[in-house]
N, CA and C atoms as a LAMMPS dump frame, in Angstrom:
ITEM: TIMESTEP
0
ITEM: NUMBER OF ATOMS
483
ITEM: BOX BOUNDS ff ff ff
-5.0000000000000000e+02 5.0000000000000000e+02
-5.0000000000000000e+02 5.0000000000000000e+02
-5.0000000000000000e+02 5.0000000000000000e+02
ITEM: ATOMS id mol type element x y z
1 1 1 N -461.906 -298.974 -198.857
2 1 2 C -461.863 -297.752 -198.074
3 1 3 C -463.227 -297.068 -198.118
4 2 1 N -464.014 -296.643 -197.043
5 2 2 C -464.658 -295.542 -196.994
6 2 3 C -464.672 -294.116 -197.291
7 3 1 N -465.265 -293.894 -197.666
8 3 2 C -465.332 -292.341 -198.212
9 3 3 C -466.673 -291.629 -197.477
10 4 1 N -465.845 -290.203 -196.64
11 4 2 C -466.531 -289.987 -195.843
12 4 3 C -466.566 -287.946 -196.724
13 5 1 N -467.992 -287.544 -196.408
14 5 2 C -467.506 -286.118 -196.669
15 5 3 C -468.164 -284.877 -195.992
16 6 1 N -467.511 -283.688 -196.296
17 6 2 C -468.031 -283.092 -195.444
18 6 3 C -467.728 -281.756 -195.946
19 7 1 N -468.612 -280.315 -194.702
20 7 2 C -467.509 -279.022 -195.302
21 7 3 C -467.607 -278.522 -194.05
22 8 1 N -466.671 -277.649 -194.187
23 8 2 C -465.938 -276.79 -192.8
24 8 3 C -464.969 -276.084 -193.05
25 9 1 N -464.224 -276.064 -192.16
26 9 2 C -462.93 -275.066 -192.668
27 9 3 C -461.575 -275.965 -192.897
28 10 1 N -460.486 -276.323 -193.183
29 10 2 C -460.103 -276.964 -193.375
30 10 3 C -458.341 -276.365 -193.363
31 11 1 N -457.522 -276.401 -192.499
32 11 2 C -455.749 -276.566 -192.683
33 11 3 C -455.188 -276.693 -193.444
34 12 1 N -454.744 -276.632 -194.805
35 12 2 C -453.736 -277.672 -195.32
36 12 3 C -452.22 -277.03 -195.268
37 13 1 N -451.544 -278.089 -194.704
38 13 2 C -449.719 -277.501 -194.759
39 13 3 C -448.687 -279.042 -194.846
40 14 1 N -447.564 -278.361 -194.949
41 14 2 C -446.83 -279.275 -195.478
42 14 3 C -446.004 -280.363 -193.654
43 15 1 N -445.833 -281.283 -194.127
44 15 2 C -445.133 -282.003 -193.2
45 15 3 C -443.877 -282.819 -193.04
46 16 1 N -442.864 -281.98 -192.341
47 16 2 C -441.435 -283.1 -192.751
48 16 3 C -442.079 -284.188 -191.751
49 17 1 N -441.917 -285.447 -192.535
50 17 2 C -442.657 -286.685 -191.426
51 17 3 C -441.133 -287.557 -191.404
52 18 1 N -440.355 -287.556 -191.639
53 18 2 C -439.284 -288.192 -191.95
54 18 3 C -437.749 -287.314 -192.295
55 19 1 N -437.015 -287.209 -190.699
56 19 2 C -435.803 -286.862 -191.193
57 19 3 C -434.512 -287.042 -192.122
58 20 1 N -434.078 -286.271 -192.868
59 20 2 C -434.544 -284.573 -192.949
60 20 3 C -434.697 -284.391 -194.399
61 21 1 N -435.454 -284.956 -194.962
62 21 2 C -436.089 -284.566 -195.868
63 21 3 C -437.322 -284.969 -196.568
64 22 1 N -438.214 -285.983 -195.503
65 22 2 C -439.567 -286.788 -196.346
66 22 3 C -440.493 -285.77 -196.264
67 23 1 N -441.175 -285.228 -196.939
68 23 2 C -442.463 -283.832 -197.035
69 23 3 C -443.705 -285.145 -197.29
70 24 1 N -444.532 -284.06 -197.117
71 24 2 C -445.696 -284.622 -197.664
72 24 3 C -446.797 -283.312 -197.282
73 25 1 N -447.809 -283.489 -197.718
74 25 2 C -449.147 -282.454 -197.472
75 25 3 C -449.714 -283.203 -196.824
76 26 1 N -450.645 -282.198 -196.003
77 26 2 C -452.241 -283.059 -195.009
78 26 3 C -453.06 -281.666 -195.387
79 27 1 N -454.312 -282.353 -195.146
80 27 2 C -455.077 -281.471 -194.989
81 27 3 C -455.7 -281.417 -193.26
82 28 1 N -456.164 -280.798 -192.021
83 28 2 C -457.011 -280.973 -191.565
84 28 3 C -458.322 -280.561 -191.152
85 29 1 N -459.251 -280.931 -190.755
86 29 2 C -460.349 -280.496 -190.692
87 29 3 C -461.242 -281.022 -189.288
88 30 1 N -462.491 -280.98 -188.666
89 30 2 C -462.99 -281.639 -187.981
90 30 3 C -464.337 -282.004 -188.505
91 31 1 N -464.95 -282.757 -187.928
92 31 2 C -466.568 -283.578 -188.482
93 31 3 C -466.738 -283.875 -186.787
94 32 1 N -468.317 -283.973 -187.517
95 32 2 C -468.893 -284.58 -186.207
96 32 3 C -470.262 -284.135 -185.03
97 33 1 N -470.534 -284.18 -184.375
98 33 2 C -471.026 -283.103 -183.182
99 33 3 C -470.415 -282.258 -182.577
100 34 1 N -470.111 -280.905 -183.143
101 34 2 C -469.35 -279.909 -182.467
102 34 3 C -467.715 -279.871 -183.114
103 35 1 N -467.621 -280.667 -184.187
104 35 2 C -466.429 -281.001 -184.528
105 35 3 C -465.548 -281.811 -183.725
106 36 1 N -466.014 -282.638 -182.777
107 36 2 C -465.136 -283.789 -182.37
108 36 3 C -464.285 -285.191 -182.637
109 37 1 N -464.09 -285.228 -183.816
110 37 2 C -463.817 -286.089 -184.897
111 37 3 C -462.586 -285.078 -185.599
112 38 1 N -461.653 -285.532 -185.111
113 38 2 C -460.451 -285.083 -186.291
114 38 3 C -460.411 -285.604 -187.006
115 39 1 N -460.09 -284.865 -188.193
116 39 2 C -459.693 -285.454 -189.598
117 39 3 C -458.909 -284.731 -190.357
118 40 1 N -457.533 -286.15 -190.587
119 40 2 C -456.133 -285.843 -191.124
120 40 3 C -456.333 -286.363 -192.34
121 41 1 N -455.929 -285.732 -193.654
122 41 2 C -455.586 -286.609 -194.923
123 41 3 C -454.299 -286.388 -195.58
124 42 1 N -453.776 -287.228 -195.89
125 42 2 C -452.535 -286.921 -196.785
126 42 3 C -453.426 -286.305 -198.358
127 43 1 N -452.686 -285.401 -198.813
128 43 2 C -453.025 -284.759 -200.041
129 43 3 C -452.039 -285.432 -200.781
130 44 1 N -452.607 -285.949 -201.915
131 44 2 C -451.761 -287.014 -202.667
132 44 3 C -450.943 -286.177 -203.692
133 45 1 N -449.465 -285.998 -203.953
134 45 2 C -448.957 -285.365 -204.968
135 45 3 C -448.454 -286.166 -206.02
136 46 1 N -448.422 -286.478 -207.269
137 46 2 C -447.964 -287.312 -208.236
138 46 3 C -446.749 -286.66 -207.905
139 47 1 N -446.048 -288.456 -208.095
140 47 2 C -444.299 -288.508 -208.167
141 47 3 C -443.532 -287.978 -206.652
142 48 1 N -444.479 -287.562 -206.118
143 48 2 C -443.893 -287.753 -204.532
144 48 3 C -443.566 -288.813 -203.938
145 49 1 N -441.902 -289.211 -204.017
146 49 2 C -441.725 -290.515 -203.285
147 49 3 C -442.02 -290.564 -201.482
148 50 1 N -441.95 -289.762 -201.162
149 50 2 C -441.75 -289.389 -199.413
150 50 3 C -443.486 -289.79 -198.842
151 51 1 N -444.314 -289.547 -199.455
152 51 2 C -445.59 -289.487 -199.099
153 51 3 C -445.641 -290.833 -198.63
154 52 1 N -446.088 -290.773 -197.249
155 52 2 C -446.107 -291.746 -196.491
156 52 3 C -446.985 -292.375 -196.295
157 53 1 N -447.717 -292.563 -196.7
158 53 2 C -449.342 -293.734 -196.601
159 53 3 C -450.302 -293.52 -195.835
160 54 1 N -449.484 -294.265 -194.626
161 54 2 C -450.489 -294.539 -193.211
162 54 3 C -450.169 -293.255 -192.142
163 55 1 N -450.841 -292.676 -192.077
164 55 2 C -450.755 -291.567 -190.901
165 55 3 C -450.789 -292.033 -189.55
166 56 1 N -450.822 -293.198 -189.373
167 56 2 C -450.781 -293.767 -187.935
168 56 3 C -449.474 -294.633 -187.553
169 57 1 N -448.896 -294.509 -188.963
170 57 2 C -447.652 -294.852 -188.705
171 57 3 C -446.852 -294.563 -188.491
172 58 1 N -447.003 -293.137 -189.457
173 58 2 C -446.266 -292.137 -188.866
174 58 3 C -446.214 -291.576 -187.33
175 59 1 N -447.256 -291.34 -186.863
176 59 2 C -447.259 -291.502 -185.078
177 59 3 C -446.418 -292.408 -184.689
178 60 1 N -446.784 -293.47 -185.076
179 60 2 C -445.773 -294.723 -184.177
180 60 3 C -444.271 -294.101 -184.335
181 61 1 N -444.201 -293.54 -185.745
182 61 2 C -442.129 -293.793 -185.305
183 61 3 C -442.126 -292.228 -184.82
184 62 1 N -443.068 -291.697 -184.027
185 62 2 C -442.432 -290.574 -183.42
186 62 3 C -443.022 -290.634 -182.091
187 63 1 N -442.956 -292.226 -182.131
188 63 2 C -443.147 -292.546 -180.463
189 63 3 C -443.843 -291.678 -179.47
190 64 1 N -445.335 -291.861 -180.003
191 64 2 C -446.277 -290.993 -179.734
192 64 3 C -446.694 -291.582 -178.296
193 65 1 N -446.504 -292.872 -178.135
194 65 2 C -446.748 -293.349 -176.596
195 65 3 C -445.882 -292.79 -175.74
196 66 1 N -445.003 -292.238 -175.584
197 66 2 C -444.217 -291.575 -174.608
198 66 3 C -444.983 -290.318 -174.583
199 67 1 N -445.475 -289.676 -175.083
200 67 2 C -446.151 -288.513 -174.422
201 67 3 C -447.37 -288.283 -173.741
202 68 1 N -448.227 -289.786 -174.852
203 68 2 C -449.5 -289.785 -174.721
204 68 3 C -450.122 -290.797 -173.736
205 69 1 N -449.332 -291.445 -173.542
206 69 2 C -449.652 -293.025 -172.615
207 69 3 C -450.994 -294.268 -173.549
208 70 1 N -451.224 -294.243 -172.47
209 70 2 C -452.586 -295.312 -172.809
210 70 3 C -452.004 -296.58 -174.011
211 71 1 N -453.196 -296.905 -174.498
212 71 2 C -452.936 -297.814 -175.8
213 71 3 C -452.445 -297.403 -177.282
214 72 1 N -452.27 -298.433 -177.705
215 72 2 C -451.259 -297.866 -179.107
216 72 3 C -451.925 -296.747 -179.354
217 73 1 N -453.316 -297.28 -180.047
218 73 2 C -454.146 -296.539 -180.712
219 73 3 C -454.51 -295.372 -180.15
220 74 1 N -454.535 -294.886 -179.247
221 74 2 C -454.405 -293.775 -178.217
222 74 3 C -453.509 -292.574 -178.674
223 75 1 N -452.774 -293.518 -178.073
224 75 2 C -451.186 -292.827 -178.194
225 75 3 C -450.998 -291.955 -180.061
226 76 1 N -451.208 -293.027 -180.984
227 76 2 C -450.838 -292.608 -182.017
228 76 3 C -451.999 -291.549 -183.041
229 77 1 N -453.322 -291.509 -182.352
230 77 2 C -454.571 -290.594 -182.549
231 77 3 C -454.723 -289.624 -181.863
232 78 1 N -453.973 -289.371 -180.263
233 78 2 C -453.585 -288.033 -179.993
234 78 3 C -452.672 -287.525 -180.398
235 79 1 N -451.156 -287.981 -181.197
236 79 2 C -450.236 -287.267 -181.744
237 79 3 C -450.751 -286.708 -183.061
238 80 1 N -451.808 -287.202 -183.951
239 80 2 C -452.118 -286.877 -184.953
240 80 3 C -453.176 -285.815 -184.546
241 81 1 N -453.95 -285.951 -183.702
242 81 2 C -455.169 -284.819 -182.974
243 81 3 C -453.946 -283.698 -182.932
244 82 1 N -452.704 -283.564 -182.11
245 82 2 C -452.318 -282.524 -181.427
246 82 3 C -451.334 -282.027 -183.012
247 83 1 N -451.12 -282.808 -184.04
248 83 2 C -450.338 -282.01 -185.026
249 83 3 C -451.465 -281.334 -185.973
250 84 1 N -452.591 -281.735 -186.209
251 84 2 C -454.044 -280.906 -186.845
252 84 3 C -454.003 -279.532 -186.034
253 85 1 N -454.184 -279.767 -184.94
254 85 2 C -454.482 -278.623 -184.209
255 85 3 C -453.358 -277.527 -184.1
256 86 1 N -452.283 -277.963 -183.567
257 86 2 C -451.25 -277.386 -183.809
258 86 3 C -450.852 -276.513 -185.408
259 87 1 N -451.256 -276.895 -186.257
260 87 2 C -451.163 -276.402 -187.433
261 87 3 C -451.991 -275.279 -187.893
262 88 1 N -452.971 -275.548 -187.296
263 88 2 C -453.943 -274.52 -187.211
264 88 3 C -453.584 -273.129 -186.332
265 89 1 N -453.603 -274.032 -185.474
266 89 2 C -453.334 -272.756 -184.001
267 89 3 C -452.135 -272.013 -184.009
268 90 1 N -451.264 -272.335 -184.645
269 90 2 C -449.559 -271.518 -184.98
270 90 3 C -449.18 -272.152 -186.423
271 91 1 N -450.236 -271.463 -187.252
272 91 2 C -449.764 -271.831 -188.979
273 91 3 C -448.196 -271.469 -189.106
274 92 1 N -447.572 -271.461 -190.054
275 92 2 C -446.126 -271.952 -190.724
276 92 3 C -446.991 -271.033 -191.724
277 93 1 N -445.884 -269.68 -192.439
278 93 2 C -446.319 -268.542 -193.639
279 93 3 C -447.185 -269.547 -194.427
280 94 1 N -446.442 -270.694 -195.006
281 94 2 C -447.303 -270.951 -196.59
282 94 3 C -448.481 -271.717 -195.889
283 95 1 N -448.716 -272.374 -194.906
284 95 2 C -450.09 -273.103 -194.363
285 95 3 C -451.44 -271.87 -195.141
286 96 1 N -452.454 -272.874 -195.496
287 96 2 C -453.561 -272.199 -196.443
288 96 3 C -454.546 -272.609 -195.362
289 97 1 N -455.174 -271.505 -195.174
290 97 2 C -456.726 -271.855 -194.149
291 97 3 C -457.895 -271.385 -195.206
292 98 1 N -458.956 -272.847 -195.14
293 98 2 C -459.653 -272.242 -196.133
294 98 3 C -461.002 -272.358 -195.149
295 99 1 N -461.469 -271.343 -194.78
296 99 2 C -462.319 -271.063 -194.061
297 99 3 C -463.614 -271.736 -193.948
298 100 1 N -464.195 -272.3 -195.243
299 100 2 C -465.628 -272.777 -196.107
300 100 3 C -465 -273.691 -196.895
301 101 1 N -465.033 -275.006 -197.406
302 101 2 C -464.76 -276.015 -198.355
303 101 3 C -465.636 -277.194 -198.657
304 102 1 N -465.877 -277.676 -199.091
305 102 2 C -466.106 -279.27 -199.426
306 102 3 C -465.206 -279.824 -199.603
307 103 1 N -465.141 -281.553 -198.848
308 103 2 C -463.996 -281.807 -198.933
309 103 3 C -464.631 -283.797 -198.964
310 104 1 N -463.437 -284.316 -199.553
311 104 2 C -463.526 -285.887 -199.141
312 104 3 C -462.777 -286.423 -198.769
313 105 1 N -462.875 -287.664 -198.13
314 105 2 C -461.662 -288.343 -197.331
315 105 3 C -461.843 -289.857 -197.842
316 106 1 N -460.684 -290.595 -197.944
317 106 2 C -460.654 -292.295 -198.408
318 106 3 C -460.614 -292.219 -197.105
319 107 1 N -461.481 -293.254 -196.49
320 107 2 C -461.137 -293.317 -194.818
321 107 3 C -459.891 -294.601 -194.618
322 108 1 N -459.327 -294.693 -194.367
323 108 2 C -458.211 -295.593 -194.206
324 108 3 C -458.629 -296.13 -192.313
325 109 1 N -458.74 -295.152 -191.884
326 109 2 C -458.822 -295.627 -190.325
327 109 3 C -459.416 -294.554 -189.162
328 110 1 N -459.92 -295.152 -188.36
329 110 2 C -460.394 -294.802 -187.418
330 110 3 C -460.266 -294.903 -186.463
331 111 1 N -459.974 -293.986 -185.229
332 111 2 C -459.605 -294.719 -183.535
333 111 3 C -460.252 -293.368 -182.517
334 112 1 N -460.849 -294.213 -182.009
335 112 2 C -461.552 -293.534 -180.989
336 112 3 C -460.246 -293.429 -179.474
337 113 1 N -460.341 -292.093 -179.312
338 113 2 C -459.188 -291.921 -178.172
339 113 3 C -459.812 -292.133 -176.926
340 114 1 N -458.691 -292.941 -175.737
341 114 2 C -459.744 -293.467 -174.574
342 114 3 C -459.96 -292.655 -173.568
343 115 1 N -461.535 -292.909 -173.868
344 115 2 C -462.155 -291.873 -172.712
345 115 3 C -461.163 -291.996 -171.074
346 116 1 N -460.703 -292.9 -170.548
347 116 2 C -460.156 -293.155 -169.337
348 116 3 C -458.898 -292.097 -169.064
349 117 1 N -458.574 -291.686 -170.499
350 117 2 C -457.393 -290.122 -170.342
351 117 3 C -457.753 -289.143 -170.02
352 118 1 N -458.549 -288.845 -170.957
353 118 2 C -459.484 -287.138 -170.565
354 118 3 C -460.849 -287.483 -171.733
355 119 1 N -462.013 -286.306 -171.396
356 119 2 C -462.824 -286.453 -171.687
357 119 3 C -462.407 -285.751 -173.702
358 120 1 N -461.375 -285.619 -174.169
359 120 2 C -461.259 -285.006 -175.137
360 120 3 C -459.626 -284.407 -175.272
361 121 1 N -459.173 -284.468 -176.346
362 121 2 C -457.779 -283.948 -176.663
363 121 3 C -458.165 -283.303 -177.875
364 122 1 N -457.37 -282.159 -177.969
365 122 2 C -457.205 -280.944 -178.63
366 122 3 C -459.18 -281.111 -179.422
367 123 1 N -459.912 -280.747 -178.194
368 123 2 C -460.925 -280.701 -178.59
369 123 3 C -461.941 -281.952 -179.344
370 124 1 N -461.541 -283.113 -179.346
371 124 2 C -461.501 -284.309 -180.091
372 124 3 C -461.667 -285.413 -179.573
373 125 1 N -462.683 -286.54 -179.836
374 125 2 C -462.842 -287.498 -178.98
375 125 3 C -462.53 -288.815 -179.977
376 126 1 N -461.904 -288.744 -181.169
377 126 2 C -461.904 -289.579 -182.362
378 126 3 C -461.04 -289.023 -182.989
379 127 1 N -460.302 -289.548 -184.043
380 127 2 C -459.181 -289.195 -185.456
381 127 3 C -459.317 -289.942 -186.363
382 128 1 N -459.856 -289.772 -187.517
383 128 2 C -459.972 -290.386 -188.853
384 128 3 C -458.987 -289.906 -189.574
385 129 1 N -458.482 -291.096 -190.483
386 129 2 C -456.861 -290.422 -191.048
387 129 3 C -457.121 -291.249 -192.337
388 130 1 N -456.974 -290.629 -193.712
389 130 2 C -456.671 -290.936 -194.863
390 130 3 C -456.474 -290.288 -195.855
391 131 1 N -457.011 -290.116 -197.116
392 131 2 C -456.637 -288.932 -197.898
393 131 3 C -457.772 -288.447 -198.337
394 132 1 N -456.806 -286.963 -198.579
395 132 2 C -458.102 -286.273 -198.658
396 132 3 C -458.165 -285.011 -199.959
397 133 1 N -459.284 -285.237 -200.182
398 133 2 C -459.445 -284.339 -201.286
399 133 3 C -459.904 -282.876 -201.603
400 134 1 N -460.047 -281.951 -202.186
401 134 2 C -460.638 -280.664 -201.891
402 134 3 C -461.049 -280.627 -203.908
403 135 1 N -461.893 -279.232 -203.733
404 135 2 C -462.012 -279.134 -205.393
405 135 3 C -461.238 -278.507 -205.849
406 136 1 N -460.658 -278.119 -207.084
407 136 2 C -459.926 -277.839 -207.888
408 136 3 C -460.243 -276.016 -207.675
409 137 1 N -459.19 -275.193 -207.607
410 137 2 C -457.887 -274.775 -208.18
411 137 3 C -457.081 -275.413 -206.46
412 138 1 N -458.137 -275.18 -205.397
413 138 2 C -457.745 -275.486 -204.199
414 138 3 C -456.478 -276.893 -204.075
415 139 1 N -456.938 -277.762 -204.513
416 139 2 C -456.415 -279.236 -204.667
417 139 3 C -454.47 -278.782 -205.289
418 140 1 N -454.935 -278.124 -206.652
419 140 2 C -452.96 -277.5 -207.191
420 140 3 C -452.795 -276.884 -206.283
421 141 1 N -453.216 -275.548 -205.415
422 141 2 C -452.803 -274.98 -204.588
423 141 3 C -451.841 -275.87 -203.407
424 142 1 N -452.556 -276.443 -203.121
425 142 2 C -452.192 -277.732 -201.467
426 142 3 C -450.776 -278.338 -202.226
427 143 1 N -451.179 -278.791 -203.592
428 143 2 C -449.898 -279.458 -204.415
429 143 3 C -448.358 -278.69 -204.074
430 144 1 N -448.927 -277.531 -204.393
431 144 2 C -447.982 -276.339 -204.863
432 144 3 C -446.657 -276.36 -203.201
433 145 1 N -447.504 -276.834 -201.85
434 145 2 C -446.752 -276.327 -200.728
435 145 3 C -445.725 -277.462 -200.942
436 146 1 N -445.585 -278.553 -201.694
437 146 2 C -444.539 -279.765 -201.527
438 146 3 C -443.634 -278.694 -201.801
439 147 1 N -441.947 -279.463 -200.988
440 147 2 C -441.267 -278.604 -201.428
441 147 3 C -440.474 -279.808 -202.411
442 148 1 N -440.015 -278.721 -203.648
443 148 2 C -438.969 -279.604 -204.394
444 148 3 C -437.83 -280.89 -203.939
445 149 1 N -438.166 -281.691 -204.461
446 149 2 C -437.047 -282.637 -203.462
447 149 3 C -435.768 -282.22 -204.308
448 150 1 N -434.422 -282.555 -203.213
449 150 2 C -433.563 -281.861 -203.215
450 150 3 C -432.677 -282.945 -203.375
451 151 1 N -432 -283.622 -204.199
452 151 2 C -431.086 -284.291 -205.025
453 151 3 C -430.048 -284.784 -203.773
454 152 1 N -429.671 -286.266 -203.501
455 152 2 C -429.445 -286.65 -202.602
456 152 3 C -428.151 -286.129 -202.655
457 153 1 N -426.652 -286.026 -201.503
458 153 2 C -425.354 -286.171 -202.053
459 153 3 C -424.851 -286.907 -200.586
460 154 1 N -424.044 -287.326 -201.058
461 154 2 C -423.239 -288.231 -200.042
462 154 3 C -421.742 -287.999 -200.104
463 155 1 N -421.336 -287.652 -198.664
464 155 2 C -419.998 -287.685 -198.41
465 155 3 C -418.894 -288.6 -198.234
466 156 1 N -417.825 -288.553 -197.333
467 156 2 C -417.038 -289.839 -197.203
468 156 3 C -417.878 -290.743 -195.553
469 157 1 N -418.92 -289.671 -194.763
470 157 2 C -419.037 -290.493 -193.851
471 157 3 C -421.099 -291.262 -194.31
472 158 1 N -421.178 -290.678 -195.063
473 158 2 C -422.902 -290.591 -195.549
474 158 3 C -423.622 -289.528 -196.287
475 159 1 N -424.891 -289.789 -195.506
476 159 2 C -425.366 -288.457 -196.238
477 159 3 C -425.272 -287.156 -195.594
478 160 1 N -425.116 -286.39 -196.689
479 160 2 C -424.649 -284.701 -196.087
480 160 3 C -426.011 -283.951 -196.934
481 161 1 N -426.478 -282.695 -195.822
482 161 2 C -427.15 -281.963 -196.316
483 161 3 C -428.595 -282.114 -196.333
């Protein structure tokens, strides 16, 4: 993996990525010329089973090509462009905006979105997605938004609750 870094201002909030109960943290941020380069990281929490790896996979199972068209990679780097932004632009109470940071990213992946759609989505001509790091007290803070996982129970038809 690459390790890419940078500072700016930076998102971090929590994400149900998996109904109805997989959480996980991201951080986002932008890089680049003008900030055209999104960048998503999962914030890694010890003992979080839900934390989902690949952020582009997560696109795929929310069938990001039905909104977005074009090619996979398209498709699944504007759903991740439009949930950065979105997070930002209509935070959720506990979402933390940290205005000024240093930050690092394991680069896991890269996809350039195709110019043949528009010249740019949610401001963005690229999405880099992996994990990402911030410095310490910041880093427990981001920890802190997981929410407690909540003890499975099952009824007579499945799961309830």
């Amino acid at each position: 993996m690459e390790k890419i870094k940078g500072t700016g201002r930076v998102t971090v909030f929590q994400l149900l990525h998996d109904w109805p109960d997989s959480y996980c943290i991201l951080g986002y941020t932008t890089t680049g010329h003008f900030g055209d380069t999104a960048v998503l990281g999962i914030i890694p929490v010890e003992g979080n089973p839900f934390e989902p790896g690949d952020l582009y996979g997560v696109a795929g199972r929310h069938d990001a090509g039905r909104f977005y068209g074009g090619s996979h990679d398209h498709a699944r780097g504007a759903w991740l462009a439009c949930l950065g932004f979105s997070a930002r632009l209509t935070p959720k109470p506990e979402t933390i905006n940290i205005p000024e940071v240093g930050w690092e990213l394991d680069m896991a992946r890269k996809v350039n979105l195709d110019p043949g759609k528009s010249d740019s989505l949610y401001g963005n001509r690229a999405v880099i997605a992996g994990r990402l790091s911030l410095p310490e007290p910041l880093m427990s803070q981001a920890r802190a938004l997981l929410p407690e996982p909540a003890p499975a129970r099952y009824g007579p038809i499945g799961r309830v609750g």
